[in-house]
One Martini backbone bead per residue (centre of mass of N, CA, C, O) as a GRO file, in nm:
protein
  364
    1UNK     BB    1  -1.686  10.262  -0.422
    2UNK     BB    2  -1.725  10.133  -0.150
    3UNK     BB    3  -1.855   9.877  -0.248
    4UNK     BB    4  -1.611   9.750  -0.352
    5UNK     BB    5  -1.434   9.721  -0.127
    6UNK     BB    6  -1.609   9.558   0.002
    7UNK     BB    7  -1.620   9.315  -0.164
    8UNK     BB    8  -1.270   9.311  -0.130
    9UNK     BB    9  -1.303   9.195   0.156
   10UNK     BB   10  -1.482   8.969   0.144
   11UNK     BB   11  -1.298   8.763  -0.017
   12UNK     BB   12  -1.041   8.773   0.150
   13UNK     BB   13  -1.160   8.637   0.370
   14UNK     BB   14  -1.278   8.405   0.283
   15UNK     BB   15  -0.983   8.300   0.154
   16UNK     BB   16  -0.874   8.279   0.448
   17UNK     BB   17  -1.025   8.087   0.572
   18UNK     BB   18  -1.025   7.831   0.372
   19UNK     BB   19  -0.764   7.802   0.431
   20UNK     BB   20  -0.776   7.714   0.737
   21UNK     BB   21  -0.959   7.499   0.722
   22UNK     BB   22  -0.765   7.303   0.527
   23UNK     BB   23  -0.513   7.307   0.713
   24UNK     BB   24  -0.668   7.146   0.953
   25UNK     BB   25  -0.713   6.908   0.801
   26UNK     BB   26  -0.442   6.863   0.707
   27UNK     BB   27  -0.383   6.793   1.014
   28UNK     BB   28  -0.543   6.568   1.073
   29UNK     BB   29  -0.463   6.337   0.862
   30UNK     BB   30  -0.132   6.343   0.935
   31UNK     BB   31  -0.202   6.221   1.198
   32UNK     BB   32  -0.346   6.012   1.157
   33UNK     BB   33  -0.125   5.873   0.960
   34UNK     BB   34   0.064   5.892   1.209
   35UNK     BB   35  -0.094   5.644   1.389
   36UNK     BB   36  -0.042   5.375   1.507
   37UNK     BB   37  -0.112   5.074   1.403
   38UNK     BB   38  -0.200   4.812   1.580
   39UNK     BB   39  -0.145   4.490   1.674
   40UNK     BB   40  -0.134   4.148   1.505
   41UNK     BB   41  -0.283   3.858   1.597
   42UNK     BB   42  -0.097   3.539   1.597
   43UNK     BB   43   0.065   3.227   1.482
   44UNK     BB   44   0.316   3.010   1.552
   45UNK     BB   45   0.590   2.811   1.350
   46UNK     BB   46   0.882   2.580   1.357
   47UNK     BB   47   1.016   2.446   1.188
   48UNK     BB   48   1.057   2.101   1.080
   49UNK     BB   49   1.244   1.814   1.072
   50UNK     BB   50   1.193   1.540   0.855
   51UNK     BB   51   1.017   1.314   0.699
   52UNK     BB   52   1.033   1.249   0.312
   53UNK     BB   53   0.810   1.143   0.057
   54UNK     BB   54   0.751   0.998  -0.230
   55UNK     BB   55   0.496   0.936  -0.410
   56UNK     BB   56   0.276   0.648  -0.473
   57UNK     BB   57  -0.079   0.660  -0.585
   58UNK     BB   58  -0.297   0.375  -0.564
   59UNK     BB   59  -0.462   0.086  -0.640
   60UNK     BB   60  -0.578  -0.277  -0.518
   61UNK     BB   61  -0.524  -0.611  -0.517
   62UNK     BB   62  -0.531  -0.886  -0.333
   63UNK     BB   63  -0.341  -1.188  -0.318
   64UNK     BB   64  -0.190  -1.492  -0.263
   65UNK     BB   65   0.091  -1.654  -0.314
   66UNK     BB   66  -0.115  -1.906  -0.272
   67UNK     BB   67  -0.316  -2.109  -0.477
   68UNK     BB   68  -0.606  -2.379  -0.417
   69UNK     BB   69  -0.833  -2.606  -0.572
   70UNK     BB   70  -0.932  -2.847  -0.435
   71UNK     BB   71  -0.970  -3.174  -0.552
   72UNK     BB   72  -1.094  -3.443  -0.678
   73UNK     BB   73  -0.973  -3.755  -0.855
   74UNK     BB   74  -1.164  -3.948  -0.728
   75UNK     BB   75  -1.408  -4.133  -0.650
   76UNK     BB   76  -1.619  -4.128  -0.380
   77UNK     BB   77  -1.642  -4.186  -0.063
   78UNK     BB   78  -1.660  -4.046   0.289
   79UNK     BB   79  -1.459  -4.093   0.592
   80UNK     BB   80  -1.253  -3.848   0.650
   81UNK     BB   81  -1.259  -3.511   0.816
   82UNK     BB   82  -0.971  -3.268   0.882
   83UNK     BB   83  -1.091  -2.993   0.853
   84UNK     BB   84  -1.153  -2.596   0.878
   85UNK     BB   85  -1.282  -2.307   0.837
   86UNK     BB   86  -0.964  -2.128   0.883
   87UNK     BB   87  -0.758  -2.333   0.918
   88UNK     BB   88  -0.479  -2.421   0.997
   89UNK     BB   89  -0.207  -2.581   0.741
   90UNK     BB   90   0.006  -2.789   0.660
   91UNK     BB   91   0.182  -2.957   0.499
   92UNK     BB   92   0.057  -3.285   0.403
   93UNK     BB   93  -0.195  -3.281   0.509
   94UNK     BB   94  -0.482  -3.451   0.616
   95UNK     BB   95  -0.813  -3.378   0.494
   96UNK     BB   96  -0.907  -3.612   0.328
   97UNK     BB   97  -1.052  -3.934   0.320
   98UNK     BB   98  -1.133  -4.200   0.071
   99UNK     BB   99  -1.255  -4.479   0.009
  100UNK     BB  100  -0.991  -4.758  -0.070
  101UNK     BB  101  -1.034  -5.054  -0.066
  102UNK     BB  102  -1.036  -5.105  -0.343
  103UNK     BB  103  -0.734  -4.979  -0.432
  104UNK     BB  104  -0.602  -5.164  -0.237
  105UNK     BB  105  -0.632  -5.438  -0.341
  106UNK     BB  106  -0.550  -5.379  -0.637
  107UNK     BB  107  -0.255  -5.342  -0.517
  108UNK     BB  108  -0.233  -5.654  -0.406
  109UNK     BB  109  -0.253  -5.778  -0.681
  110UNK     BB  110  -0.008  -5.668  -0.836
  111UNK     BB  111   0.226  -5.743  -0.675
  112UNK     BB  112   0.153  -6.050  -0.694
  113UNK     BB  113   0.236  -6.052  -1.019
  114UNK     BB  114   0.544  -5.917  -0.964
  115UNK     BB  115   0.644  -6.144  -0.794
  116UNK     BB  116   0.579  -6.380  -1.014
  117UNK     BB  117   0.723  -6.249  -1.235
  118UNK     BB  118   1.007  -6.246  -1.057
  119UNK     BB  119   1.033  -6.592  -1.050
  120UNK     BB  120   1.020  -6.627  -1.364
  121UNK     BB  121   1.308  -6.479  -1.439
  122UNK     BB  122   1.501  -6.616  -1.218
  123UNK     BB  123   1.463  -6.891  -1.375
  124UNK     BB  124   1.531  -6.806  -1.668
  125UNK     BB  125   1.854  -6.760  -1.595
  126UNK     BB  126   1.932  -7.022  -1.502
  127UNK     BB  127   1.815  -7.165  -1.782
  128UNK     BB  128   2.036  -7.003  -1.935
  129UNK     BB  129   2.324  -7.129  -1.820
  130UNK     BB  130   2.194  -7.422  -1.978
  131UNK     BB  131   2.008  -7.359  -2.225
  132UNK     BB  132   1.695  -7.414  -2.162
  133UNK     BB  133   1.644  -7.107  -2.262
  134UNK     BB  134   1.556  -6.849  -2.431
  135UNK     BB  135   1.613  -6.503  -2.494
  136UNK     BB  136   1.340  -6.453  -2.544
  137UNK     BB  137   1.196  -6.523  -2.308
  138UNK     BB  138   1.355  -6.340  -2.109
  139UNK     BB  139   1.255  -6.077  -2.229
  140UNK     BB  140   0.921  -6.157  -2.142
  141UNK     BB  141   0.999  -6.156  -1.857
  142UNK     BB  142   1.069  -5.884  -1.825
  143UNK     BB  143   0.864  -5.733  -1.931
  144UNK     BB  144   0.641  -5.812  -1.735
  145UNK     BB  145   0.779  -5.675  -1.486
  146UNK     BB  146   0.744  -5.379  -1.598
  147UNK     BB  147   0.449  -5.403  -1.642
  148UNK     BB  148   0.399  -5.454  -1.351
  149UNK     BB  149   0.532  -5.217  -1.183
  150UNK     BB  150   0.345  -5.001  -1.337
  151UNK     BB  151   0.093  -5.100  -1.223
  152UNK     BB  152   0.164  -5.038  -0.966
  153UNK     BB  153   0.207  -4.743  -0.959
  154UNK     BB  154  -0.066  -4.656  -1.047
  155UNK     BB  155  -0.180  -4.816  -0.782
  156UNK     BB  156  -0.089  -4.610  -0.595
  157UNK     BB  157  -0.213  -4.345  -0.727
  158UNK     BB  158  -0.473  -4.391  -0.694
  159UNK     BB  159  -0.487  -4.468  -0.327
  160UNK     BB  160  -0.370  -4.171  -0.302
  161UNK     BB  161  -0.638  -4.020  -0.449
  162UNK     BB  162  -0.827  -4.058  -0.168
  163UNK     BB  163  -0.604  -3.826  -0.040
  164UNK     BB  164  -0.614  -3.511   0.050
  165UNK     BB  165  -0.348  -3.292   0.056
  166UNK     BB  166  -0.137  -3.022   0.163
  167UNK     BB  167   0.063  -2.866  -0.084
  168UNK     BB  168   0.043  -2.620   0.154
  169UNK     BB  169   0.081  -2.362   0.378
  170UNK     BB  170  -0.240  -2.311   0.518
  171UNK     BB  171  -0.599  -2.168   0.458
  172UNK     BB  172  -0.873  -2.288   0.488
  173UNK     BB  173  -1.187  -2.324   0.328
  174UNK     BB  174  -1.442  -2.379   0.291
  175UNK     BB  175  -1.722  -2.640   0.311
  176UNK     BB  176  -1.971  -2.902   0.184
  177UNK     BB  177  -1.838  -3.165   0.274
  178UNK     BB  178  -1.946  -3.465   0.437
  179UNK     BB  179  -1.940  -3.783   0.617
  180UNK     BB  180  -2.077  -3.986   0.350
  181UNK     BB  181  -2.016  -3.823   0.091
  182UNK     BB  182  -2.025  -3.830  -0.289
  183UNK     BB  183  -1.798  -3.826  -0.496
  184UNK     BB  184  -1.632  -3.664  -0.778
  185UNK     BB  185  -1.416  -3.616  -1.044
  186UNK     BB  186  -1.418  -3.277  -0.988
  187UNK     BB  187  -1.458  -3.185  -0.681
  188UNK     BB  188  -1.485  -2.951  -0.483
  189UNK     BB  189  -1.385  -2.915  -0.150
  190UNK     BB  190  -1.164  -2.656  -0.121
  191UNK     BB  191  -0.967  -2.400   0.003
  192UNK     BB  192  -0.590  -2.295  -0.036
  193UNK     BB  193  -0.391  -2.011   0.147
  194UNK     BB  194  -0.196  -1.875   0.157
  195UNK     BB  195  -0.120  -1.515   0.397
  196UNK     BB  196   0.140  -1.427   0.540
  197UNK     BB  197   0.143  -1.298   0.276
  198UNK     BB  198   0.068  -1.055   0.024
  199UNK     BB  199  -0.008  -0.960  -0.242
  200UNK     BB  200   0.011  -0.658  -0.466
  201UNK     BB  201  -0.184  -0.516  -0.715
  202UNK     BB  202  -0.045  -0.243  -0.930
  203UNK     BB  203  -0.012   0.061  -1.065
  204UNK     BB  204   0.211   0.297  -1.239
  205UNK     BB  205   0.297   0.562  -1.376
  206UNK     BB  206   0.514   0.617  -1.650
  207UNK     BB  207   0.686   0.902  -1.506
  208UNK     BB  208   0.757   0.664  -1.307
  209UNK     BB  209   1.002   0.480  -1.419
  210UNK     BB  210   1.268   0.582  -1.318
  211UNK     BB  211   1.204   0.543  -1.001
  212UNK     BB  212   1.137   0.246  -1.005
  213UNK     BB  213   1.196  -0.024  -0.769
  214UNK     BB  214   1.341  -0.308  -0.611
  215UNK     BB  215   1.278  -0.265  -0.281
  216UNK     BB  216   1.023  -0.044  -0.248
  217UNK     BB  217   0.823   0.088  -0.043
  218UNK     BB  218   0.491  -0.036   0.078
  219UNK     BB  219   0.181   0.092   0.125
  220UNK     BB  220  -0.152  -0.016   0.318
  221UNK     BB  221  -0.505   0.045   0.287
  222UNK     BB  222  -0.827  -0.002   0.467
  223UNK     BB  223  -1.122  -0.011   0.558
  224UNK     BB  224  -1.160  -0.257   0.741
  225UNK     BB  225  -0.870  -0.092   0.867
  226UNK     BB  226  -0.885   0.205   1.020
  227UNK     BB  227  -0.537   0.340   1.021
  228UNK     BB  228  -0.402   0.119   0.912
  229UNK     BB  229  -0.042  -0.013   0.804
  230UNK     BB  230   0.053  -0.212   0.562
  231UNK     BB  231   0.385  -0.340   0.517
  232UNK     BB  232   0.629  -0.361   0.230
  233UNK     BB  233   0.739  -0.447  -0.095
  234UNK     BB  234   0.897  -0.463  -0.419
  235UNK     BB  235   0.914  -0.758  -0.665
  236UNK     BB  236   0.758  -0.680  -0.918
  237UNK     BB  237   0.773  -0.599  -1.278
  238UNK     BB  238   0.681  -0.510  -1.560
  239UNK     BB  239   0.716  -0.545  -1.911
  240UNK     BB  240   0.477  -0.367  -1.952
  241UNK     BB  241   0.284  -0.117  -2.117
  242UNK     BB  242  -0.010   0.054  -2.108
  243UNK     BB  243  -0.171   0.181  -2.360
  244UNK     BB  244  -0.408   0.279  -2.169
  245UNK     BB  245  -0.330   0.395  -1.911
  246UNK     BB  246   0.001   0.412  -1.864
  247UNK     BB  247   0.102   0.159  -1.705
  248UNK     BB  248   0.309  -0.018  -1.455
  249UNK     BB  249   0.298  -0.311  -1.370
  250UNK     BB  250   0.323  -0.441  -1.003
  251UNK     BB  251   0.469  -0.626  -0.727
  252UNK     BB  252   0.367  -0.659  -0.359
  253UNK     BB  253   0.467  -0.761  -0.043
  254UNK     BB  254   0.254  -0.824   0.230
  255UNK     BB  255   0.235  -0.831   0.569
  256UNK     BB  256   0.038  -1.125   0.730
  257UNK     BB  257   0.055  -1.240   1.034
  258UNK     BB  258  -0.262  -1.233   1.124
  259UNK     BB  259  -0.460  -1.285   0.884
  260UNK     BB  260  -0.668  -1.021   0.793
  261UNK     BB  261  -0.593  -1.035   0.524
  262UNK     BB  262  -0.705  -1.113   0.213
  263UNK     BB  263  -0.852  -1.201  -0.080
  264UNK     BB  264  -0.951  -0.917  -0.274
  265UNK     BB  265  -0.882  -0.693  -0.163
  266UNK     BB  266  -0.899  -0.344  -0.090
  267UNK     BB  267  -0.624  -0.140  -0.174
  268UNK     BB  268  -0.428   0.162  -0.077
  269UNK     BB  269  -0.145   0.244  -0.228
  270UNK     BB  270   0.225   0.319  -0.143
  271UNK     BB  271   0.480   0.453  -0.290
  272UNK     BB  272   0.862   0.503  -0.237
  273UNK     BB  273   1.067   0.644  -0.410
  274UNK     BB  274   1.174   0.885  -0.178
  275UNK     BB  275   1.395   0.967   0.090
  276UNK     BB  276   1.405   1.220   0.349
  277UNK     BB  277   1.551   1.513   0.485
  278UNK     BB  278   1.326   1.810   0.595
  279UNK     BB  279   1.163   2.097   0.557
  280UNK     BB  280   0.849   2.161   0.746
  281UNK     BB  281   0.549   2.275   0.712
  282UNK     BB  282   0.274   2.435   0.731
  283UNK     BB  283   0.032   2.470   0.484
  284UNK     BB  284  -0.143   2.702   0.628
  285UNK     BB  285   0.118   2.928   0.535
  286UNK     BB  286   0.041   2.934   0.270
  287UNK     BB  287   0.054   3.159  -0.016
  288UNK     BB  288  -0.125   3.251  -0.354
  289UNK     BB  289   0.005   3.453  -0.620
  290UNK     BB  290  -0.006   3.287  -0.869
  291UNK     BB  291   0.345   3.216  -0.923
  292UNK     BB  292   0.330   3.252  -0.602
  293UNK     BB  293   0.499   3.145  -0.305
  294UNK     BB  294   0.414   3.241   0.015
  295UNK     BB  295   0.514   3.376   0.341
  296UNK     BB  296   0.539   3.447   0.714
  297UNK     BB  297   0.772   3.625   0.916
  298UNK     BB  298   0.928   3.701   1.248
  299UNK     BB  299   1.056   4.026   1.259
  300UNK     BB  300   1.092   4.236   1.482
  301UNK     BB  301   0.806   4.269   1.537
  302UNK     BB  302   0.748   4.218   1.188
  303UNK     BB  303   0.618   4.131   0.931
  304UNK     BB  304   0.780   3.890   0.645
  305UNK     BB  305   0.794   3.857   0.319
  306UNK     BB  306   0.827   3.477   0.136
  307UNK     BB  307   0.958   3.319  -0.077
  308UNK     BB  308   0.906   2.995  -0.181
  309UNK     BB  309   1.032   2.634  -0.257
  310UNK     BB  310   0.845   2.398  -0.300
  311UNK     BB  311   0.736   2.047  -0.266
  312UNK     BB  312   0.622   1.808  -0.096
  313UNK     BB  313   0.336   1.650  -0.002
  314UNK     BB  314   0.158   1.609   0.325
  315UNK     BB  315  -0.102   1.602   0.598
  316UNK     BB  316  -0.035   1.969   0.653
  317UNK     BB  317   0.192   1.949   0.510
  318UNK     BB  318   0.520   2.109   0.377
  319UNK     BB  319   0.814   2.145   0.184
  320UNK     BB  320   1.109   2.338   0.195
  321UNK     BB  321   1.350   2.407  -0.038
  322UNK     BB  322   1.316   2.759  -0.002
  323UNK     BB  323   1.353   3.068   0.201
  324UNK     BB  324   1.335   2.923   0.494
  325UNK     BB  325   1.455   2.837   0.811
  326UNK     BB  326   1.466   2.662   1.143
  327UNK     BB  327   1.480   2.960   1.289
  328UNK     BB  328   1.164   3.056   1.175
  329UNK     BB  329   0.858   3.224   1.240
  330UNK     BB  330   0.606   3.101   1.110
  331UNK     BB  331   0.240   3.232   1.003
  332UNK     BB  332  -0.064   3.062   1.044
  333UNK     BB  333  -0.216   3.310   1.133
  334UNK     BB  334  -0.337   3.565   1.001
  335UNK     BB  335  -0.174   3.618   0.688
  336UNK     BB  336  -0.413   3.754   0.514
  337UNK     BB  337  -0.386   4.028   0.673
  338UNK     BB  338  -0.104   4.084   0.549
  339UNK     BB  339   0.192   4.262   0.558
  340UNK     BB  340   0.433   4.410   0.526
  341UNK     BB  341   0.537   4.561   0.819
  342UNK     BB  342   0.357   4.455   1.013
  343UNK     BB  343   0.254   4.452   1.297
  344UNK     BB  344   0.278   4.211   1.564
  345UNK     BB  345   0.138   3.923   1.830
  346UNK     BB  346   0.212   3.683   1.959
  347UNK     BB  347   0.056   3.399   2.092
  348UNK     BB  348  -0.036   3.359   2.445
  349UNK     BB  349  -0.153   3.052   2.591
  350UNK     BB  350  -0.484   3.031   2.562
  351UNK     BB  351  -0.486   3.134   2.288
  352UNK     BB  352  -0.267   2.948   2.164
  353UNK     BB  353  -0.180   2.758   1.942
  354UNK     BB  354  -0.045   2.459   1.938
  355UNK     BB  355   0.182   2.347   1.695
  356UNK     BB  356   0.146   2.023   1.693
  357UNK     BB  357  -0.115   2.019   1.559
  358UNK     BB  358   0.069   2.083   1.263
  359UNK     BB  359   0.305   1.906   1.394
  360UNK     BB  360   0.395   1.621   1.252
  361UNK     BB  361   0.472   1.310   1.176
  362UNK     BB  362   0.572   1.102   0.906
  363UNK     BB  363   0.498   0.815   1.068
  364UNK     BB  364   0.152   0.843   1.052
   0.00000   0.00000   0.00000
């Protein structure tokens, strides 16, 4: 008998042991998870307002305002060449001009012909007053005059086609023919190029067709000079929309008063649909779960999860449409690793990014 009491005296030992050892277990977990987790270093950036752009962009090619090549009208020697290769020439400029003394000749033939014709007309206008000439004499005498008249003009444009000249102001381009060379009808001498201004053809998406107007701002990139950016406007649309591409031919003049854009030229277009002034953050503060997007902003130090309702977006930057203010500091690092309600402690000092970094104009 005594041997069972003895094994119940030992059973309740055991279990209120256990009792105690659980009981203390669970005073350190709950120590434990009472326990502050460290404040988490970010880095912070304040919204700033800025100029927001919708953009479409394209690629495309430059071509002249006008553009011709030259070519002889008439055979000849070539007795002076006036132009150089690159050279700006005005309207109107001598350019070469072929041997002409024949065309010379034969034009003060013509005159000759044309004086003497005037002279027979008007004796016989005299003797048409005393009836001593019939009328019609004096109509083949007119007519000779007309014809002769007629045959002077032609011979002056011969005369004329020997001087090649700049039908507009331009750059020249090069050229193959030396002084004392032989052409013909139809040889080309050189190339001239409006430049001051450049054509730029390129397409809009067709879903951009409501909001394309003529004399909105468009901007050109080339690799030819990086960084730069050549501005111009909308001058022209097309009427027809593209059944292949689904898309609007459009035409831009480009300001190129330096004339390093050429025609031919490979440009990155950029149209501006539509300017405003707009609230933007650093794109990498946004974080993106589902449909959800939604930024960290500090708040009585503890993060606050803020869902966004963003816009246009241009390099580094994204404009927030709804969700927070211009005087919230967005967590733009270390964002990933954080809850709502967690404390955190902005970076100061050489250890902070600056700002400035993140944030930048968008006339850049």
């Amino acid at each position: 008998m005594w041997k069972q009491w003895f094994v119940a005296v030992v059973l309740v030992a055991v279990t209120i042991g256990g009792a105690f050892v659980w009981h203390g277990r669970d005073g350190v977990g709950a120590a434990g998870s009472n326990r502050e987790q460290p404040a988490k270093p970010v880095d912070t950036a304040a919204p700033e307002r800025d100029t927001v752009r919708d953009l479409v962009n394209a690629v495309g090619s430059l071509q002249a305002v006008e553009a011709v090549e030259l070519t002889a009208e008439v055979s000849g020697r070539v007795i002076d060449i006036n132009l150089k290769p690159g050279q700006q020439v005005a309207k109107g400029d001598l350019l070469i001009r072929l041997d002409d003394r024949q065309a010379a000749s034969d034009l003060r033939v013509i005159e000759a012909r044309l004086a003497d014709a005037r002279r027979q007309l008007e004796r016989a206008r005299r003797l048409q007053s005393n009836n001593s000439i019939s009328q019609s004499q004096v109509d083949e005498l007119r007519t000779a005059v007309d014809i002769a008249e007629a045959q002077r003009q032609a011979a002056r444009v011969r005369l004329d086609n020997h001087r090649i000249i700049a039908p507009f102001s331009g750059v020249a381009g090069l050229t193959d023919i030396s002084v004392g060379a032989y052409v013909t009808a139809g040889t080309t001498i050189t190339t001239l190029d409006a430049t001051e201004q450049m054509e730029l053809n390129f397409s809009v998406p067709e879903r951009f067709l409501g909001q394309v107007t003529v004399g909105q701002t468009v901007r050109g990139t080339t690799p030819a000079f990086p960084g730069e950016t050549f501005q111009g406007e909308l001058v022209e649309l097309g009427t027809r929309i593209s059944e292949l591409s689904r898309s609007l031919p459009v035409r831009a003049l480009i300001d190129n008063p330096e004339g390093r854009l050429r025609p031919g030229q490979f440009v990155s277009a950029s149209l501006t649909l539509q300017e405003r002034e707009a609230l933007v953050i650093p794109e990498q503060a946004v974080l993106i779960r589902g449909d959800e997007k939604y930024v960290f902003v500090v708040e009585d130090g503890v993060a606050r999860r803020i869902s966004v309702t963003l816009g246009s977006r241009m390099p580094g930057l994204v404009e927030v449409i709804s969700g927070i203010d211009a005087g919230d500091q967005v967590i733009i690092t270390g964002q990933d690793r954080l809850s709502s309600g967690d404390r955190i402690r902005v970076k100061e000092g050489e250890n902070a990014i600056p700002e400035n970094r993140f944030v930048r104009s968008m006339d850049s």
